[in-house]
N, C-alpha and C positions, 0 to 999 in steps of 0.2 A: 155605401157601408151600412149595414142594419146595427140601429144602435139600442144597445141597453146598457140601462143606467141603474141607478140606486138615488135615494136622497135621502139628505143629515141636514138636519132643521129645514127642510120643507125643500132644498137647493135638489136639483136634479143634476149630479156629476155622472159621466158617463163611463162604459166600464172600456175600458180603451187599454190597449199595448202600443207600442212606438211604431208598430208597422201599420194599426190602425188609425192609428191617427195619422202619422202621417199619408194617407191615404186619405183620409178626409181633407185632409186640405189640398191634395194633389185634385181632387175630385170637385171641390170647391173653385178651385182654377181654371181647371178646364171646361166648367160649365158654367164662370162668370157667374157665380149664385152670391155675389157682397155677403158672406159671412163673417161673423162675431165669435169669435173664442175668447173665453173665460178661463179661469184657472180658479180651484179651490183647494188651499190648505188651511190649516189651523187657524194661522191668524188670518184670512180673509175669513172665513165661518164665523170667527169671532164677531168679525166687525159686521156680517151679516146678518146677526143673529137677533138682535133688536130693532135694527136701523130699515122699516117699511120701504123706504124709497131705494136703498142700494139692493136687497131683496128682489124691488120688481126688475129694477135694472139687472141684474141677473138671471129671471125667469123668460125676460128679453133677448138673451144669446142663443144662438143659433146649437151652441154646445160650452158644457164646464168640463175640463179637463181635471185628473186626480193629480195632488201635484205636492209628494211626499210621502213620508211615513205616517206623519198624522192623521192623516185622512185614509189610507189604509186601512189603518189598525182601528179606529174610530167605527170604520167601515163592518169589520171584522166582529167587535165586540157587538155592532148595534145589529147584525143579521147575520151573523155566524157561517158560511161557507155561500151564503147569497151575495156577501160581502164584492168586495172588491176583490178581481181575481190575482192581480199581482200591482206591485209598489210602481208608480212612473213619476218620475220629477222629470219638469224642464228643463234642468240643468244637465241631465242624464240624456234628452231628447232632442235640443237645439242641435247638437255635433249633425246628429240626422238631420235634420233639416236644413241646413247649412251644404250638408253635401247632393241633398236631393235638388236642392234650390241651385246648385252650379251646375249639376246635370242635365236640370232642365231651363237653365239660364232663363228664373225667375226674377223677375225687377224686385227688389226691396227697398221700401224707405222705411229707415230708423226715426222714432220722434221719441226721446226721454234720454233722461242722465245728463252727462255734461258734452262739450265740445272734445275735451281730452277723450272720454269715455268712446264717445263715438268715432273719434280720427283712432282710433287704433285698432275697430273690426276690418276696415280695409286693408289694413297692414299686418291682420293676423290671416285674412284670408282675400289673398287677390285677387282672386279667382272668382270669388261674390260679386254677381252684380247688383251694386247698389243704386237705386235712383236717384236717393236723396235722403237729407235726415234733418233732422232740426234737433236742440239739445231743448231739456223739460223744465227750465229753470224758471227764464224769463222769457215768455214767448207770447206772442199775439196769434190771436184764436183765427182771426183772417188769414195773416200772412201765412200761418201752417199747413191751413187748406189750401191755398192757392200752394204753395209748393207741391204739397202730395197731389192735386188734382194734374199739375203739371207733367210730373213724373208717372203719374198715373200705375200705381205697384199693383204686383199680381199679391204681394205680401207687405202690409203696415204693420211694423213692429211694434209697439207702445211701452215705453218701461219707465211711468210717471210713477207708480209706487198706485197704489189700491188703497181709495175708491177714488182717485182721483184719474186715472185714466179709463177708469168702465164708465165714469160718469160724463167724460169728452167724449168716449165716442159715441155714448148713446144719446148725446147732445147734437152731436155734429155729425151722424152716418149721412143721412141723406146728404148731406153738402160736398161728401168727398167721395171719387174715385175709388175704386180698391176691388180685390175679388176676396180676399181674406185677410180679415183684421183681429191681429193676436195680443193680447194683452199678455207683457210678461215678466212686469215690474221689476223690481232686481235682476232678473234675471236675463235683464239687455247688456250684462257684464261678462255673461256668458261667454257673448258673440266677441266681445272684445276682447277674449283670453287674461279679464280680470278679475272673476267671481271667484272668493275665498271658499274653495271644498272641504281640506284637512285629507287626514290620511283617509286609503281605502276601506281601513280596519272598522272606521267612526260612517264612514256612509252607510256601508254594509249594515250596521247593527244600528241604523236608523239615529243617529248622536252628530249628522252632519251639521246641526244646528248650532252645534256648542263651538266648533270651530269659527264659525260665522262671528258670536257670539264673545268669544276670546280678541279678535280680530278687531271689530266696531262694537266694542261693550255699551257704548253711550245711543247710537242705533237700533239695536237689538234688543239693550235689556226689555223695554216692554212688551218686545213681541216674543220672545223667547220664557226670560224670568217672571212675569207675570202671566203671559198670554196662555203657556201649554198647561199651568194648574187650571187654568179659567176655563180652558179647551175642555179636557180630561173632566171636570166637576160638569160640565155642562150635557157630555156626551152622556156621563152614569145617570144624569137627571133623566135625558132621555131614554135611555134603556128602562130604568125604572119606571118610567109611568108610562113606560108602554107595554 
């Protein structure tokens, strides 16, 4: 896949649709290339935005995925039709992945969220094969590589929440197995038919956040009620002094 990108505070996210992406990592599989996906929205740019060492750890990935509204429209205002060519969330794009991965009866190991969280992707989807998973809570850094190297997945899930799973595995790649390693924080809830969306009315018009929001208030409020003034004030700084 020939990739072009865009970058917002210095991150290189790539310009991707669901068919391209998933094509990168089908491509990623078949040619055993051990890749790193990233994911960037608001509140990860946030936390990027100052912080040197999560930065390089991000310039580190093999690829950043766009991953929302915010980063679209972010996209949009700060280069105008150079922007990002359409909206992709995770949560819009796992369903794909999930059916291409039983097509091509891809191994997956799940590592993040809870035990509950993770005993229920299997029983939303049978037909997945799973390798292995570990939950994100309380875990030993050995015992999780030695599971995933056992299992040895064509796809490692991560959904430890950001920057704490970009920063495993850009601690621990060399030591584990894998052919593509996905970072996808919450959004390992996805797979378990328990991520809170709202209506289709509120995704559409880019407001999927506030459902979230209403849902785990005590969770969200900072990344939501503090985080998208901070986003938004930080984007116009950059358009302005560019």
């Amino acid at each position: 896949m020939s990739e072009r990108s865009i970058k917002i505070f210095g991150i290189r996210i790539s310009k991707l649709s669901d068919s391209s992406f998933l094509e990168y990592i089908k491509s990623g599989i078949e040619k055993n290339r051990k890749i790193i996906i990233g994911y960037a929205n608001a509140d990860t740019l946030n936390k990027i935005y100052d912080n040197k060492e999560l930065r390089d750890i991000y310039e580190s990935f093999d690829l950043i995925h766009p991953d929302g509204v915010g980063v679209y429209s972010a996209s949009r205002i700060l280069l105008g039709n150079d922007g990002l060519e359409s909206r992709l969330t995770g949560s819009d794009f796992y369903p794909f992945l999930i059916d291409e991965s039983i097509k091509n009866n891809w191994k997956i190991f799940f590592f993040g969220h809870s035990d509950k969280i993770l005993g229920s992707i299997q029983k939303k989807h049978p037909l997945l094969k799973i390798a292995g998973m570990n939950e994100g809570y309380n875990f030993d850094d050995e015992k999780v590589i030695e599971k995933i190297n056992i299992a040895d997945p064509d796809i490692l899930i991560m959904g430890l929440s950001c920057p704490k799973q970009e920063i495993w595995i850009y601690n621990n790649k060399d030591k584990i197995n894998f052919r593509v390693a996905l970072n996808v924080g919450d959004g390992i809830k996805v797979f378990a038919g328990k991520k809170v969306r709202g209506p289709v009315i509120l995704r559409k018009a880019g407001l999927e956040w506030f459902s979230r929001l209403i849902s785990e208030p005590s969770n969200n409020f900072s990344k939501y009620v503090a985080g998208i003034p901070l986003f938004i004030y930080r984007i116009m700084k950059e358009k302005l002094n560019n």
